[in-house]
N, C-alpha and C positions, 0 to 999 in steps of 0.2 A: 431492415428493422431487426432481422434475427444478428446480425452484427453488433447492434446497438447493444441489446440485450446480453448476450455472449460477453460482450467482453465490461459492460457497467458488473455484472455479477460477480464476474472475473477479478475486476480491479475492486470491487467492495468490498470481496471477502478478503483476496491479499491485504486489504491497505487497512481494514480492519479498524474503521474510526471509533465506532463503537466500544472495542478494545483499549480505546486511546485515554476514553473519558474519565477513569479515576487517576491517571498519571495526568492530566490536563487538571483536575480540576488540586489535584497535589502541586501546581506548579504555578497555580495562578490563584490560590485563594487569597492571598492577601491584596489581590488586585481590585480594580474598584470593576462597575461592571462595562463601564465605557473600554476602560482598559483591556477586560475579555474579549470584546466584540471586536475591536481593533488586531489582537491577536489574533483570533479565529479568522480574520479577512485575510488576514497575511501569511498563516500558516494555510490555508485554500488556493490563496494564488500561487504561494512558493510550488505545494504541490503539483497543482494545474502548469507549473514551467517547467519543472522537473519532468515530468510526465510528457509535455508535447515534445521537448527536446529529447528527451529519450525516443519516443516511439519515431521521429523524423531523423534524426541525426545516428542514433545509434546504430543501424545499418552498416556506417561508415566509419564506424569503429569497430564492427567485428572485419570488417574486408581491410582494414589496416594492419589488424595483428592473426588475419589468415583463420579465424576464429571461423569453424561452418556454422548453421543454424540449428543443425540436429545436438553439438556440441553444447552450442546454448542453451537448446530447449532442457537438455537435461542438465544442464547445471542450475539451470531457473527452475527447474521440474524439481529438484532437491532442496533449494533453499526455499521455496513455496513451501514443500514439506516441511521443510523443517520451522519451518515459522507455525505452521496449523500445530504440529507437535508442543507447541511453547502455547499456543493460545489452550490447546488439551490439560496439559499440564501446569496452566497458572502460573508462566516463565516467561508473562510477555517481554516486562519489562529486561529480565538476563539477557534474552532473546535478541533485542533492538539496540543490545547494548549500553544500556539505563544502568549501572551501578550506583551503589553509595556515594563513591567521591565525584562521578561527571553530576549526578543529581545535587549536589552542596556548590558545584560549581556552577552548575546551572541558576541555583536561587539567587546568586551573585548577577549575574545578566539583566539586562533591560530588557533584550530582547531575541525571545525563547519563538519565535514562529517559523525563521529556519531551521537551526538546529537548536533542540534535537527533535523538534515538533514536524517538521516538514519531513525532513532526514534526518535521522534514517527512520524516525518513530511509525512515519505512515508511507513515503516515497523511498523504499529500499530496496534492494537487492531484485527479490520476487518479482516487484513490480516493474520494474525495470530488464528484466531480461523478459519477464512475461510480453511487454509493449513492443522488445525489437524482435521476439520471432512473431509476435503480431503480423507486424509489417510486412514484414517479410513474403506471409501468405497471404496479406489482405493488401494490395496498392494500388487499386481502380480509385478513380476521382468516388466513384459514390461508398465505397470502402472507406475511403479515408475520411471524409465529410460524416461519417457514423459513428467510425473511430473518435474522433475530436469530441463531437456531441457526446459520446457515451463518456469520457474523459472530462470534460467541463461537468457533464452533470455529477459527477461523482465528487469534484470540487466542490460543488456548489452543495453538496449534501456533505460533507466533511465542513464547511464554514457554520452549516446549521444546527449539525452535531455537537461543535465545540461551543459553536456559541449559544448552546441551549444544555451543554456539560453539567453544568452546578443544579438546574433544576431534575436532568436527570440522573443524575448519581441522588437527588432524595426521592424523585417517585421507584427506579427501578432496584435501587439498597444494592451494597456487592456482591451479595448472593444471584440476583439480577442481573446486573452486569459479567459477572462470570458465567453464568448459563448462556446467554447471548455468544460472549465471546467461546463459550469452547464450542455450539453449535457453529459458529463460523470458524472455527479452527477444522473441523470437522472437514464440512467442505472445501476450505483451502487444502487439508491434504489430499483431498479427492481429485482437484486441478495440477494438483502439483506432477501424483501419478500418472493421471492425465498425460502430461505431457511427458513424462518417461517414456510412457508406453510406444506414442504415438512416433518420437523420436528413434525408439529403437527397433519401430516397425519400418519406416523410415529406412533407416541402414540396414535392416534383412532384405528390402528393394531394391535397395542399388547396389546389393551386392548379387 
């Protein structure tokens, strides 16, 4: 259970759905609400694929390009950081890579629930090296079965988020929502360090 926990907190503060909700509800207001809710399904499954395939298959992409796990951790460890630093600083959207001209591009699309709603807005970088040195130290059947459950549920709380967006961007106002998001930017730098540390206590060991 303390798995489950560890790592839904883990992946909630990286993926930062909350954070999502005034560029969601910027990209879909002209949507009808059937429209919303269809979005919000598909940008939580996109998620929920990105995510299982990363934390199962990405192992076999660092042993392909010889890449260690302490490497990882700290490059994940960094761009974690650097993500909380943008949700601190009210840079999400610079951050995820949301400019003026991908946004104008964007309103042109049908459909926004991969890119850039899936990825890189909430399934990026962080989260994705966060999940393969997961693995890495967690690969017992009952690990993994924790893993998954804390991963679907964080989907299924990103489907509820978005598809409840528009009501809360008017009870919680953007004053609101940026207080939210920088107390989770807060913590995502804390995970991020986190795994600096941990990484570079790591290589003082085995040396």
């Amino acid at each position: 259970m303390e798995i489950f926990i560890y790592l839904f907190a883990a992946l909630f503060s990286v993926l930062n759905p909350i954070g999502t909700v005034p560029i969601f509800v910027g990209l879909t207001q002209d949507y009808t609400k059937q429209d919303r809710s269809k979005v919000s399904l598909l940008t939580a499954f996109n998620v929920f694929v990105i995510l299982i395939i990363s934390f199962f298959i990405g192992q076999y992409v660092l042993s392909f390009f010889g890449i260690t796990i302490s490497a990882l951790r700290i490059a994940g460890g960094l761009i974690i950081a650097s993500s909380g630093f943008s949700l601190l600083n009210g840079q999400f959207k610079k951050n995820k890579g949301i400019n003026k001209e991908i946004e104008e591009d964007i309103q042109s699309r049908n459909d926004i629930s991969l890119t850039p709603l899936a990825m890189p807005m909430l399934a990026g970088p962080g989260s994705i090296s966060l999940l393969i040195a997961y693995h890495q130290e967690h690969n017992t059947t009952s690990d993994i079965v924790f893993s998954c459950f804390a991963i679907l549920t964080v989907a299924i709380l990103i489907f509820i988020i978005l598809k409840s967006a528009h009501y809360l961007a008017r009870i919680l106002g953007s004053a609101g929502i940026v207080a939210i998001s920088r107390i989770v930017g807060f913590l995502t730098i804390a995970i991020g360090i986190q795994y600096i540390i941990s990484s570079i206590l790591n290589i003082i060991k085995e040396i």
